[in-house]
C-alpha positions in Angstrom: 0.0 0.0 0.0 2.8 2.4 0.9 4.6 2.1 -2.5 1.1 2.2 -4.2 0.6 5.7 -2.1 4.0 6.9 -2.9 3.3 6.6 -6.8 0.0 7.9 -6.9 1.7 11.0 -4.5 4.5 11.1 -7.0 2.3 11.2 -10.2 -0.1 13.8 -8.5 2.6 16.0 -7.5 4.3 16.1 -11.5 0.7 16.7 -12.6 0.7 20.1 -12.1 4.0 21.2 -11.6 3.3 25.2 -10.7 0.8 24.3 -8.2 3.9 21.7 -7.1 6.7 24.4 -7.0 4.8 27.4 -5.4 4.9 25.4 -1.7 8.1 23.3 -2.5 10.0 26.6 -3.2 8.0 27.7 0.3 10.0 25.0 1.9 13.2 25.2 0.2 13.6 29.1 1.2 12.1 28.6 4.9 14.6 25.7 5.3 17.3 27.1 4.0 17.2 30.2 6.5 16.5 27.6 9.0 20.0 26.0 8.2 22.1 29.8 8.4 20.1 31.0 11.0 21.1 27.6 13.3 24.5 27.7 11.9 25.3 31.3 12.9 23.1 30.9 16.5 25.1 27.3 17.4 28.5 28.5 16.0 28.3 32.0 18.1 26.6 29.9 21.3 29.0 27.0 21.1 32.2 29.2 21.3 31.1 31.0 23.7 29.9 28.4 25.7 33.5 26.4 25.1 35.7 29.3 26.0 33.6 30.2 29.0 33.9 26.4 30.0 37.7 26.1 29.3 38.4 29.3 31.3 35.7 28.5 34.3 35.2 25.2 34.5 32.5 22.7 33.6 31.0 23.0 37.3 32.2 24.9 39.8 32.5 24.8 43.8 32.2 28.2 46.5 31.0 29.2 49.6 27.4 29.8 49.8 27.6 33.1 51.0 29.6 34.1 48.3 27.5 33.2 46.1 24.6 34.9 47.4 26.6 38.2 47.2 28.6 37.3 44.0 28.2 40.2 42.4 29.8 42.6 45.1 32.7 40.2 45.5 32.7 39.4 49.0 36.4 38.0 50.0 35.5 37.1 53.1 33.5 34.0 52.1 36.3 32.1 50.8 37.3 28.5 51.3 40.0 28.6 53.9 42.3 25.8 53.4 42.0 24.8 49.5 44.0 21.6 49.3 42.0 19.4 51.3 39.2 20.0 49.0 41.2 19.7 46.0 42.5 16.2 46.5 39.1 14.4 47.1 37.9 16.2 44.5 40.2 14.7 42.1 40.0 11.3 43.0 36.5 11.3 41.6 36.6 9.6 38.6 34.2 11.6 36.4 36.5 14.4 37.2 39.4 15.1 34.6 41.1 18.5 36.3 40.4 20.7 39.0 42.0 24.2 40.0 42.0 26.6 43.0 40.9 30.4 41.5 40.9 33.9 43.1 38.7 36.3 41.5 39.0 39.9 43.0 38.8 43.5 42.1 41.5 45.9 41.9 42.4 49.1 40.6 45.8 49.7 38.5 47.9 52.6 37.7 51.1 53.0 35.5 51.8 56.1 37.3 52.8 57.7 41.4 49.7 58.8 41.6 46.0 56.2 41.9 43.5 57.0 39.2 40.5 54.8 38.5 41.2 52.6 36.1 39.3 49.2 37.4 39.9 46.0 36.2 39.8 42.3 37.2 42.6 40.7 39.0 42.8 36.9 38.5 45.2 34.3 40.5 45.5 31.2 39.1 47.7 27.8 39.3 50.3 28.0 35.7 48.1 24.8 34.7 45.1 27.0 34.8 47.1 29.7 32.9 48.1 27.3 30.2 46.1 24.1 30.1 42.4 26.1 30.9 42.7 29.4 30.1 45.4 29.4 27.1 46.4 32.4 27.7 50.3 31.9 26.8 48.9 31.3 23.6 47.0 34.9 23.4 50.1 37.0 24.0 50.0 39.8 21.8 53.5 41.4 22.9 56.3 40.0 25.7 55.9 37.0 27.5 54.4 34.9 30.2 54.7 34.9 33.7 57.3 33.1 35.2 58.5 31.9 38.5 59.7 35.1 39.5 57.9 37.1 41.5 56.8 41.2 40.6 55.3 40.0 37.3 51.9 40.6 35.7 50.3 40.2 32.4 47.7 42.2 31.3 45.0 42.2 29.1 44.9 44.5 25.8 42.3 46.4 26.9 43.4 47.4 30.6 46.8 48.5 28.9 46.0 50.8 26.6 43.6 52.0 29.1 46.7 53.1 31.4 48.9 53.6 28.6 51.5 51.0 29.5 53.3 48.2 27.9 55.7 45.4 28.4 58.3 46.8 31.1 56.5 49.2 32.7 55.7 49.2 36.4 52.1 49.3 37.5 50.6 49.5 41.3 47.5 47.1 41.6 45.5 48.2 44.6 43.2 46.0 45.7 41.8 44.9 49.5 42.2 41.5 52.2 39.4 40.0 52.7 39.0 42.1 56.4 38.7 45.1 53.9 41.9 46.7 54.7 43.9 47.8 51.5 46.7 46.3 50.0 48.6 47.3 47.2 51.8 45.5 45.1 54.0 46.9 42.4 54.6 44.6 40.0 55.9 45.1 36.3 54.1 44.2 33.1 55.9 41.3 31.0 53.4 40.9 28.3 50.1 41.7 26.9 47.0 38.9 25.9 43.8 39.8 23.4 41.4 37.3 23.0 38.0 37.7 23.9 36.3 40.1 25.5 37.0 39.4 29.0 40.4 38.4 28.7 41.3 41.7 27.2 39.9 43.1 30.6 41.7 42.0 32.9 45.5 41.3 34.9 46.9 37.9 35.1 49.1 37.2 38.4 50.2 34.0 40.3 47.5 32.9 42.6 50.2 32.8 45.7 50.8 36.5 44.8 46.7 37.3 44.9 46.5 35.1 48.1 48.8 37.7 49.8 46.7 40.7 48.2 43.7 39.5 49.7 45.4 37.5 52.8 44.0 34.2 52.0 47.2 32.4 52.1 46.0 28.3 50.9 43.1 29.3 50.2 40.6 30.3 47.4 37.7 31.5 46.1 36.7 29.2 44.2 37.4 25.7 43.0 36.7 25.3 38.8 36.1 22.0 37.7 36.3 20.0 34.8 34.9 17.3 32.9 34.8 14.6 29.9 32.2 17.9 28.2 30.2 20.9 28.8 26.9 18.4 27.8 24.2 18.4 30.8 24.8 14.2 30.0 28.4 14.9 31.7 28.4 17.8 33.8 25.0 16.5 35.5 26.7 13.5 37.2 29.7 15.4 38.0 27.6 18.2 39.8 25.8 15.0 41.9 29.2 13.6 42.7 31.0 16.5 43.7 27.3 17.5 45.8 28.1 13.8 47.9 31.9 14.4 49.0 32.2 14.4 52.1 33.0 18.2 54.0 31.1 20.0 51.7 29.4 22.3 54.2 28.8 26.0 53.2 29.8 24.9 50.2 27.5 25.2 46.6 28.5 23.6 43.9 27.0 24.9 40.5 27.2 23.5 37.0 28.2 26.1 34.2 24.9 26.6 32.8 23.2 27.7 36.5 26.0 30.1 36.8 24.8 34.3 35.4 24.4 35.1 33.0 24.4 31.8 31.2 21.3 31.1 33.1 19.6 33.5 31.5 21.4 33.1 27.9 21.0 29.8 26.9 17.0 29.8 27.5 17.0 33.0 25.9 18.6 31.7 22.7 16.5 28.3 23.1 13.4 30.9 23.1 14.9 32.7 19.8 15.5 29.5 18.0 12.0 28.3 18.6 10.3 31.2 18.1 12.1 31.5 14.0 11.3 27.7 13.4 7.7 28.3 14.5 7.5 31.5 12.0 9.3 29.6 9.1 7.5 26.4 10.0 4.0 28.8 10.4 4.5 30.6 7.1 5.4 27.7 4.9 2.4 25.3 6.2 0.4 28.3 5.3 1.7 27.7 1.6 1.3 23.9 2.1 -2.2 24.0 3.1 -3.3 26.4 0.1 -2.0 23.9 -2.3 -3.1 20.6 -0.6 -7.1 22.1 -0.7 -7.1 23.1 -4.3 -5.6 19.6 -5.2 -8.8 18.1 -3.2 -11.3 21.0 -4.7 -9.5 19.6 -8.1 -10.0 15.8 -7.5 -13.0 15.7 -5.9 -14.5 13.5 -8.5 -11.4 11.4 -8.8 -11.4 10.8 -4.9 -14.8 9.8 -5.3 -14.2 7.6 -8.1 -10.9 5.8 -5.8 -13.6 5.8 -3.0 -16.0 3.9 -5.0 -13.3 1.4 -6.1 -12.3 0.4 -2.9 -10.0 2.7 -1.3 -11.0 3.6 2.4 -10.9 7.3 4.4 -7.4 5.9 5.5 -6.2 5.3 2.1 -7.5 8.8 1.4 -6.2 10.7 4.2 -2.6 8.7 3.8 -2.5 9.6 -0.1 -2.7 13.2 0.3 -0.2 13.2 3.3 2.3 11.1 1.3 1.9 13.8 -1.1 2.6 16.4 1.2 6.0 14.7 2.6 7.0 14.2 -0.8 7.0 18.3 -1.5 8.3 18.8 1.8 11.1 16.7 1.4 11.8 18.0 -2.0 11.7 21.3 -0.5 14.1 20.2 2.1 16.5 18.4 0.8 16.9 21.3 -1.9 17.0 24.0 1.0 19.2 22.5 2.8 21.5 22.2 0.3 21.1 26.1 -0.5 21.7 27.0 3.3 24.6 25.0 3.1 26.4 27.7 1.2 26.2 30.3 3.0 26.6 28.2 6.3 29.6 27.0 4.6 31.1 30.6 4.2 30.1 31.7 7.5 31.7 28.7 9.2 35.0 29.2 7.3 35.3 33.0 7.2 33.1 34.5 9.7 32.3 38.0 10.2 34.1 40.6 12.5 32.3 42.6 14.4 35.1 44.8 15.7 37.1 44.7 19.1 35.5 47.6 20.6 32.4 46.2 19.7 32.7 43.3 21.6 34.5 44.7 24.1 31.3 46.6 24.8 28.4 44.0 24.1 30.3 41.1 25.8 31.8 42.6 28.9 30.5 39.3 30.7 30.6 37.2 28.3 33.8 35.6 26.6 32.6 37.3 23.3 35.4 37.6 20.3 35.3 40.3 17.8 34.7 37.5 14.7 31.9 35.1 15.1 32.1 32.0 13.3 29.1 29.4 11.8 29.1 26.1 12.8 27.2 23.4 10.1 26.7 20.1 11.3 25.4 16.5 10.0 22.6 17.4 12.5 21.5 20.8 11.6 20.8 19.7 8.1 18.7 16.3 8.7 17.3 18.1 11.0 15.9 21.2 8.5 15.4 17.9 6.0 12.8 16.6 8.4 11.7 20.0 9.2 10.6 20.2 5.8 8.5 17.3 5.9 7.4 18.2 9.4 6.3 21.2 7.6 4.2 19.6 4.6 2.7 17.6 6.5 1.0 20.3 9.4 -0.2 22.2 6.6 -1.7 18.9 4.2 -3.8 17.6 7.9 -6.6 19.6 7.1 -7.1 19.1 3.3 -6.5 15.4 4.1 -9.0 14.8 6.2 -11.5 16.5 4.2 -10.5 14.4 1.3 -10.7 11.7 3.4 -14.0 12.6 4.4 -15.8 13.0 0.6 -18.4 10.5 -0.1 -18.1 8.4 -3.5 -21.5 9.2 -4.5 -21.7 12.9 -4.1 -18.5 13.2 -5.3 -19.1 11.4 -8.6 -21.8 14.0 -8.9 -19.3 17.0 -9.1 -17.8 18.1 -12.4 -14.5 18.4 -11.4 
């Protein structure tokens, strides 16, 4: 029956090839912005999403007063004595690196005097400098830290905010966690660009920042990582690292509960199904006109099939066969057309500009070019979207031609 269905769909559809082309071309176009619009959303998303997770961590464990006050940076809620922590957290197995981080606020001068340039101050483990963060590999001028002490790296940003380069000296006031300043001098050895984040901020050792803020062992926070930034990964590790044992006071949050990506990743699930409902509403739309002319058309032809045999079922599952076969058409043909653009996008990008992102991704690790990314999945999945498609908008004619009866159709003239 299906392969009878599939001809009579196939021979139906050639029959009148503009009435065939007006909702295939429907699909082909909605599809194919389907496929660049899903390419440019996952490409921009998924770097994001990857350098936020190689920098911070897949999950990530603090104080729960800290976190209720995140935002004002409260040094006081820290986690005393870090290494404790650190080793049974690494004996989990699900757990493939974890680092000690201090996070803290300071502001920098290149000159005698204290102006207001404010920036972050991060202290970090040279494994979470090179392995996490990459930012050896981001130097734009000079060189890394090394084991000396009096060194900092700075981010492009901050330095041509103070007008200072490799060599010069800079002061970096900042506070204990008491609230009692505390200043160092330290001199700059080179300059990262990257995102924007990384081109705000200064880079020093994190025993040097445990002296700033007199946290000496400890840290602010512990970043954790695992086998993928997936929920099907970081789920489990959240639940194990929620079961060690002397993990009182202390939260442990998986990347995507953490602000803003809390609020960005449904955001952009709300975008991306608020455009596939418009394409998807649109094209139907197109699909539907079609289907019910082709049943005003055949009326006396369904009637005749009726009278021969073939049932309301037969009826309903001809016109729907129909339907997928245009909306495949349609799909397979715009995906193929969104594929070129996608292509493009994913190889090129486009560059927005450093200041740019600078200013629209202060908290987020946005880079000034965005990039596409087309996958295997994104384009069966606009295939089947197409079909999906032809067949919402064929339901309705279907069942009416499903619902014609032999007699009174013989009767029309059509």
């Amino acid at each position: 029956m299906m392969v009878l269905w599939i001809k009579l769909a196939i021979r139906n559809a050639l029959r009148n090839l503009r009435r065939t082309m007006l909702p295939a071309a429907t699909v082909m176009f909605g599809v194919a912005l389907v496929v660049v619009a899903l390419s440019w959303i996952e490409g921009i998303m998924g770097d994001m999403i990857e350098s936020n997770a190689a920098a911070s961590g897949h999950a990530r464990i603090l104080d729960t007063d800290y976190v209720a006050r995140e935002q004002l940076q409260p040094l006081e809620e820290h986690i005393a004595n870090v290494a404790p922590l650190l080793d049974r957290v690494r004996a989990l197995p699900q757990v493939l690196d974890a680092q000690p981080v201090i996070t803290t606020g300071v502001v920098i001068t290149a000159s005698d005097e204290i102006g207001d340039d404010f920036c972050v101050l991060q202290g970090g483990t040279r494994d979470w400098y090179e392995k996490h963060l990459e930012a050896p590999e981001k130097l734009v001028a000079g060189r890394w830290l090394s084991a000396e002490k009096g060194e900092v790296v700075l981010g492009r940003k901050i330095a041509s905010q103070i007008h200072a380069g490799p060599g010069d000296e800079v002061l970096l006031l900042g506070r204990t966690y008491y609230g009692s300043m505390s200043d160092t001098k330290a001199r700059i050895v080179g300059i990262v660009a990257g995102d924007a984040m990384l081109n705000l901020q200064a880079f020093l050792p994190l025993e040097e920042v445990q002296w700033i803020t007199d946290i000496p062992g400890g840290a602010i926070q512990v970043l954790v990582w695992s086998r993928g930034t997936d929920a099907r990964y970081v789920g489990p590790l959240v639940q194990a690292l929620r079961g060690l044992d002397g993990m009182d006071g202390l939260v442990v949050q998986a990347w995507y509960d953490v602000e803003p990506w809390n609020m960005v990743v449904g955001m952009i699930g709300a975008i991306k199904a608020f455009m596939q409902f418009l394409i998807v509403f649109v094209a139907a739309l197109a699909i539907f006109n079609t289907m019910t002319m082709s049943v005003l058309e055949r009326t006396a032809e369904i009637g005749v099939m009726r009278a021969m045999g073939l049932t309301r079922m037969g009826a309903l599952g001809l016109f729907l066969v129909e339907a997928i076969c245009i909306g495949l058409l349609g799909g397979v043909a715009g995906a193929a057309l969104g594929a070129l653009p996608a292509w493009y996008l994913a190889v090129h990008g486009v560059t927005l500009g450093e200041e740019l992102a600078d200013t629209v991704g202060a908290s987020l690790p946005m880079k000034a070019t965005f990039y596409a990314s087309l996958t295997p999945g994104i384009l069966l999945g606009a295939v089947v979207l197409g079909a999906a498609i032809a067949v919402l908008g064929a339901i309705l004619p279907a069942l009416r031609a499903a619902s014609i009866q032999p007699v009174v159709a013989m009767r029309v003239r059509r």
